[in-house]
C-alpha positions in Angstrom: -10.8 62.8 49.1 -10.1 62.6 52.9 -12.3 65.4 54.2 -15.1 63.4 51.6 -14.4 60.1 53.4 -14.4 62.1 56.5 -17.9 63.7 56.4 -19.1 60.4 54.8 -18.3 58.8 58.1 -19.4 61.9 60.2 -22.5 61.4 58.3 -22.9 57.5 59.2 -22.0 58.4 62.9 -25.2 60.9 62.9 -27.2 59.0 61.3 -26.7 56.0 63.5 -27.2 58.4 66.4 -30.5 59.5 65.0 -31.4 56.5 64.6 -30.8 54.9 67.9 -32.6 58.2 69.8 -35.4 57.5 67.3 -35.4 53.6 68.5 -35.0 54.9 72.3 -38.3 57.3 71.6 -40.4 54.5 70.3 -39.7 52.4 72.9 -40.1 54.5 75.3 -43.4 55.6 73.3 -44.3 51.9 73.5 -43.8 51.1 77.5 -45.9 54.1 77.6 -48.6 53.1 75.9 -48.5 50.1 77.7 -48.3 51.8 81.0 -51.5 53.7 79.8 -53.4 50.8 79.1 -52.6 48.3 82.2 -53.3 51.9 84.2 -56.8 52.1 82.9 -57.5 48.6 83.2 -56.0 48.7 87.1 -58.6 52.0 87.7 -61.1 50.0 86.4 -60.0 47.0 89.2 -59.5 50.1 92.1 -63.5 50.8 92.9 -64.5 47.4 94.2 -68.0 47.9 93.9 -70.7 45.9 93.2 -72.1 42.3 93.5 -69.9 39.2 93.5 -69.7 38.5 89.5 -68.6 42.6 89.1 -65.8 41.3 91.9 -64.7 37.9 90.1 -64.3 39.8 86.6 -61.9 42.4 89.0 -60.4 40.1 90.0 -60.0 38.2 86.7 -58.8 41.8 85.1 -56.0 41.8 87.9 -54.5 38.0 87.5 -54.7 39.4 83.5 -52.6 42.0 84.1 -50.0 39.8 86.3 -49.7 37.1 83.7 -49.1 40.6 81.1 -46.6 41.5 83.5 -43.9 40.0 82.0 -44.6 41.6 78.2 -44.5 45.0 79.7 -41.3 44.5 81.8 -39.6 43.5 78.3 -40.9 46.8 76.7 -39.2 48.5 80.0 -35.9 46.8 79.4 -36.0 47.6 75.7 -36.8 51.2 76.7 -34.2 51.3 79.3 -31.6 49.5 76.9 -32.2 52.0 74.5 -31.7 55.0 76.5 -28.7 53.6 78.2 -27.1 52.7 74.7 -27.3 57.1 74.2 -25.6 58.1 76.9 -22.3 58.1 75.5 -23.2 60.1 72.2 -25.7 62.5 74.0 -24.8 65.6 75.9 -24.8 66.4 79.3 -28.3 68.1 79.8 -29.8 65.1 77.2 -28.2 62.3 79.4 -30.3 64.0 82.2 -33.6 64.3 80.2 -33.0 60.9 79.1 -32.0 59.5 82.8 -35.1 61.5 83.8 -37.4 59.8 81.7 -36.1 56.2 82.6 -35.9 57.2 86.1 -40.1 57.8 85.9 -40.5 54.9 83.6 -39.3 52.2 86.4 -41.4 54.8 89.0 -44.5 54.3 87.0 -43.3 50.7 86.6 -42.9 50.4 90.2 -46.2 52.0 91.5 -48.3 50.1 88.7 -47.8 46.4 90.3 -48.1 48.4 93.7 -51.1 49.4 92.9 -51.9 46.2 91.5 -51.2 44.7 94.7 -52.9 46.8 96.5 -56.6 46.3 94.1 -56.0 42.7 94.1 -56.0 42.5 98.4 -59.1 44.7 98.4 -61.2 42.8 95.7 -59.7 39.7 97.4 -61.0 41.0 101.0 -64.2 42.0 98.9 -65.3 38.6 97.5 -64.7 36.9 101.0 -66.5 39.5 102.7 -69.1 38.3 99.6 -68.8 34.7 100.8 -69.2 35.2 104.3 -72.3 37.3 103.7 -73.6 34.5 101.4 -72.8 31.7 103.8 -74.7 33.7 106.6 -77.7 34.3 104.2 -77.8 30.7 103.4 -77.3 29.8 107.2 -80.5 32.6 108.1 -82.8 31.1 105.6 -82.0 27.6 106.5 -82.9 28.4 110.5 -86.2 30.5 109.4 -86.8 27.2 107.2 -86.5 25.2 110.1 -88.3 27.3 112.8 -91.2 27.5 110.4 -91.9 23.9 109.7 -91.6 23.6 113.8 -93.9 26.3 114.7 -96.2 24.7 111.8 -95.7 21.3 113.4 -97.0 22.5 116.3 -100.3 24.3 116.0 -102.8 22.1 117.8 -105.0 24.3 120.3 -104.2 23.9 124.5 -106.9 23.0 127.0 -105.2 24.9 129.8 -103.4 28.4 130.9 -100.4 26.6 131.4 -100.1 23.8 128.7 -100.6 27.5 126.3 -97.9 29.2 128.2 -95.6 26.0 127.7 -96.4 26.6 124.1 -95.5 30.2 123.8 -92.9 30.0 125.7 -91.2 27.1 123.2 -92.1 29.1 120.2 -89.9 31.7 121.8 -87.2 29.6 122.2 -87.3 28.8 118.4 -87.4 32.3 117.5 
């Protein structure tokens, strides 16, 4: 009856440590697949290309991720629970494997909102590049606006060589 109520209980133990290794694997399954995800998204936000609304939905991908930051730092911490909670139960070369794993979990974690940092600063840099261009466009075709309705203000015929080269020579200074 003992060694029956002894293997029942060696059988719980097991169990439970199957099952917590099983809980550790899909957590860590799940902060990967989250990893994945935010990494294709941030790719997608790394080649700034483009004109300025291709910029402003970058840059609208990026603040998405930040505001998801939070969701996939929980499914870290639940990972990093998880695997911390097996170290005890696990032997030596597992406790490395699993250390390993968390180790390159807060890495990947790490370089992700680098990285993210990084895209949001050049689409940033992009879109004011952007606006400086467009103010200087707009500025361009207001002067050639201008210089236009002056030059077509002022198309009356001279009587002399000189009152002509006065002419030209304030036409030039317009242009």
């Amino acid at each position: 009856l003992y060694s029956f109520k002894l293997s029942q209980d060696l059988i719980s133990k097991w169990e439970k440590y199957v099952q917590e290794h099983h809980l550790y694997d899909n957590r860590m399954e799940d902060f990967k697949d989250w990893m994945a995800l935010a990494g294709q998204r941030l790719d997608q936000c790394s080649q700034p290309v483009g004109d300025q609304e291709s910029l402003e939905e970058k840059r609208a991908m990026i603040q998405m991720l930040f505001t998801e930051k939070e969701h996939g730092h929980q499914k870290l911490s639940a990972a990093v629970e998880s695997g911390e909670k097996l170290y005890p139960d696990t032997a030596s070369a597992g406790r490395e494997k699993v250390r390993g794993e968390l180790r390159m979990a807060k890495q990947d974690w790490e370089n992700l909102f680098s990285g993210l940092n990084d895209a949001q600063r050049r689409v940033d840099s992009y879109l004011m590049q952007w606006s400086s261009y467009t103010d200087q466009q707009d500025q361009l075709m207001r002067w050639m606006a201008e210089t236009e309705a002056a030059l077509r203000a002022d198309v009356d015929l001279r009587n002399t060589l000189q009152e002509k080269r006065l002419q030209l020579q304030t036409h030039r200074v317009r242009v």
